[in-house]
N, C-alpha and C positions, 0 to 999 in steps of 0.2 A: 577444717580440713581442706576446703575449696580454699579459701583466701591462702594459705599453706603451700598447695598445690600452684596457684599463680604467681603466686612470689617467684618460684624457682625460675631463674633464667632460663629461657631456652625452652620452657617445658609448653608452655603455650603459644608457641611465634605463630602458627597459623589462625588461634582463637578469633574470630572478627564480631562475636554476639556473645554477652554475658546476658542473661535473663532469669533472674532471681526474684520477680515478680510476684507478689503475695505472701513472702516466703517468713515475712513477722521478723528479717534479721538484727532488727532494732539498732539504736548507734553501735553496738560494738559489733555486729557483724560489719556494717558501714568500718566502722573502723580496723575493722580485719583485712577487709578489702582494698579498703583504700591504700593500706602500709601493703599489701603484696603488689598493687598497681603500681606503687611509690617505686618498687625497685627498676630501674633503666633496663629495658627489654624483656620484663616481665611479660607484656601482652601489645606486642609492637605493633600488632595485624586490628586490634581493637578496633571496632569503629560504629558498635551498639552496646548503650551499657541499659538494661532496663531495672531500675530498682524501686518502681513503682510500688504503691500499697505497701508498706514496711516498717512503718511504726519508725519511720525514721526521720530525728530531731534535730535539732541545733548542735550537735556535738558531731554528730556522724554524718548530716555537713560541710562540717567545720572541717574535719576528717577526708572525707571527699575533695573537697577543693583546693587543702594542701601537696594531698596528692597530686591531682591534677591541673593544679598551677605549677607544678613541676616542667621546665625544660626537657623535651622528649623523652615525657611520661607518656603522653595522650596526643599524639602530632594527627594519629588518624580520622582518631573518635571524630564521628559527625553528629551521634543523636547519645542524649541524656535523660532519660528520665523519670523521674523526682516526684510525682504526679500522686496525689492520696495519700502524702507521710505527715509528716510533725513539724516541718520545718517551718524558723519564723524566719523575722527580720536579723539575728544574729547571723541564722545561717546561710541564710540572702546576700548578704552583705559582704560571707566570705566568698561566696560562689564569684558572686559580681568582684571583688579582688582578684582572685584566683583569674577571672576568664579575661581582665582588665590587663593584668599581667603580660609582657609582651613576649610570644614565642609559646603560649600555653593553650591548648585544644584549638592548632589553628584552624582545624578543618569543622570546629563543631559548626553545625547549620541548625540541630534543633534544641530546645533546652525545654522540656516541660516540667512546670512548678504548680500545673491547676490542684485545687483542692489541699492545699498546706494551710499555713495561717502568715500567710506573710503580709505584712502591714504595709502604708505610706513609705516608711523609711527604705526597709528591703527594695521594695520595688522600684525607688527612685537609685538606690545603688547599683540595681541591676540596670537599670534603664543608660544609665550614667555608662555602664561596665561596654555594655552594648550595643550604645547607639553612637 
């Protein structure tokens, strides 16, 4: 109903903190959200997304990052974070594409990934995406 409600254009222009923290939305709420963020002007004011602790995986991610490698999806966002979920090196790797991407969260300043399971390869993608 929340991701539903953000989709809507217009409905959220002043929203600047989404915090969904703890909340178990697992990939397909990630992917609920992501497809309502996906819409152009969905949540233009955005600039805190927290989806900490979520049981969230490589798919929802995967999810996440298409989104937000989207051209003015996410121009505002400055902090991310991803911190206590499921995520691996698949979904590392799309983040790090997604944020490599030119024109895509150009404002983001923090990105937290502690406590996933992301390996060697992720982290060299990210590092690559980001430095």
């Amino acid at each position: 109903a929340l991701a539903a409600a953000l989709g809507r254009k217009w409905v959220a222009t002043r929203l600047s903190r989404v915090d969904l923290c703890g909340n178990s939305i697992r990939d397909g709420g990630a992917k609920a959200l992501a497809a309502a963020l996906a819409h152009g002007g969905a949540c233009p004011s955005l600039r805190q997304l927290y989806l900490d602790y979520n049981c969230i995986g490589d798919k929802g991610a995967e999810a996440l990052a298409a989104a937000l490698g989207r051209k003015w999806v996410a121009t505002r966002l400055s902090r991310v974070d991803l911190c206590g979920n499921s995520i691996r090196d698949g979904g590392a790797k799309a983040l790090a594409a997604a944020l490599a991407h030119g024109g895509a969260c150009p404002s983001l300043r923090q990105l937290y990934l502690d406590y996933n399971c992301i390996g060697d390869k992720g982290a060299e993608a990210l590092a690559a995406a980001l430095g």
